[in-house]
C-alpha positions in Angstrom: -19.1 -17.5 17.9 -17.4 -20.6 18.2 -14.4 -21.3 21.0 -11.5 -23.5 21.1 -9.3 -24.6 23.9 -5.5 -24.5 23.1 -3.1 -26.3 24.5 0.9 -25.8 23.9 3.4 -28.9 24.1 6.9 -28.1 25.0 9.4 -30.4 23.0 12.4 -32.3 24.1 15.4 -30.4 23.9 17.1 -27.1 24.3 15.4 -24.2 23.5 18.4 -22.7 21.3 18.7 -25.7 19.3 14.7 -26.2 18.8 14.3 -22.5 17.7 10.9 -21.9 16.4 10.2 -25.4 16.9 10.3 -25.6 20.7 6.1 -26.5 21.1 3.6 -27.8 19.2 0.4 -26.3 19.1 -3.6 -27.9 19.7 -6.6 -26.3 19.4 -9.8 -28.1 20.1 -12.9 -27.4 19.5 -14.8 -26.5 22.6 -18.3 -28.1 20.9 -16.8 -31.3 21.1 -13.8 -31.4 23.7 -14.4 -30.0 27.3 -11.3 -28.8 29.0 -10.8 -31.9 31.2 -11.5 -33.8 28.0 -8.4 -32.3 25.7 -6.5 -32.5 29.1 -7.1 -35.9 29.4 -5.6 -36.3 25.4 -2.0 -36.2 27.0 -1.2 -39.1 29.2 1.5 -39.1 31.9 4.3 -41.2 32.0 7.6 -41.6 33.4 10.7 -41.1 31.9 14.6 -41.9 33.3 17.2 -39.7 33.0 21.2 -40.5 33.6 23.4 -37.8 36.1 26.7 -38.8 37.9 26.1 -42.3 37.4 22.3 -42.6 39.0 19.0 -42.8 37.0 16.5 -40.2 37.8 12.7 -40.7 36.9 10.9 -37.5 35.6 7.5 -37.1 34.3 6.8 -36.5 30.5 3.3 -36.6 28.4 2.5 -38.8 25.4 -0.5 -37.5 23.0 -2.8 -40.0 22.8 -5.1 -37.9 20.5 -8.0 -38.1 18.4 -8.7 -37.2 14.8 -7.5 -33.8 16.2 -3.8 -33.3 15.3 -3.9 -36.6 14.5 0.0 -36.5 13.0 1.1 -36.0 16.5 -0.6 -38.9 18.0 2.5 -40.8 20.6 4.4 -38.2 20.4 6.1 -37.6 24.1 6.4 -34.0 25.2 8.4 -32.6 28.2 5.4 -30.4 29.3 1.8 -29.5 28.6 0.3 -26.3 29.0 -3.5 -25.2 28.3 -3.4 -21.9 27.4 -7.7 -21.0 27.7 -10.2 -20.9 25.8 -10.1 -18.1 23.1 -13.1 -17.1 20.5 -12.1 -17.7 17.0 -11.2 -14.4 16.4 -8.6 -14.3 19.1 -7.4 -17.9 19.1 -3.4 -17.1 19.0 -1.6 -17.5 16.6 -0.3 -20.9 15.4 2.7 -21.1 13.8 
C-alpha cells in the first residue's frame, strides 16, 4: 500500500475572511519524498511587519517545490505544518 506525507500551509490572512480557503494542502509521495525532503520544499524567510510606528521581522515560508503542486511553487505561507504519513486509504481529505 502506498503512503504519502501531507503537509498543510496556513495562508496569509484572517481566518474569517479566508473561509474554506485558509491552507493549502500537499501530499507527497513517500516513494519519492522522505519527510525531511518535503520539509525541506518550504524555505524560511523573513518577513516585516508595521505596529505603532516600528517594523517587526517575523518568519514566513515560500514553496520552493517540485513537479509536486507545481501551481503553488513561490507562494509564501504564514505556517507549515506536516500532518504524518497516512496510507492511501486514510490520506485526509483534500479539499
Amino acid at each position: 500500500m502506498k503512503q504519502y506525507h501531507v503537509i498543510s500551509a496556513k495562508n496569509f490572512g484572517y481566518e474569517s475572511e479566508l473561509g474554506d480557503e485558509t491552507y493549502d494542502y500537499f501530499v507527497f509521495p513517500s516513494n519519492k519524498f522522505s519527510q525531511s525532503d518535503v520539509m525541506s520544499l518550504f524555505v524560511s524567510i523573513t518577513k516585516y511587519t508595521w505596529k505603532n510606528n516600528n517594523e517587526y521581522p517575523y518568519t514566513a515560508y515560500e514553496y520552493m517545490g517540485t513537479q509536486y503542486c507545481s501551481d503553488l511553487y513561490g507562494k509564501q505561507y504564514y505556517q507549515i505544518i506536516y500532518n504524518g504519513l497516512f496510507d492511501e486509504d486514510n490520506v485526509p481529505y483534500i479539499p
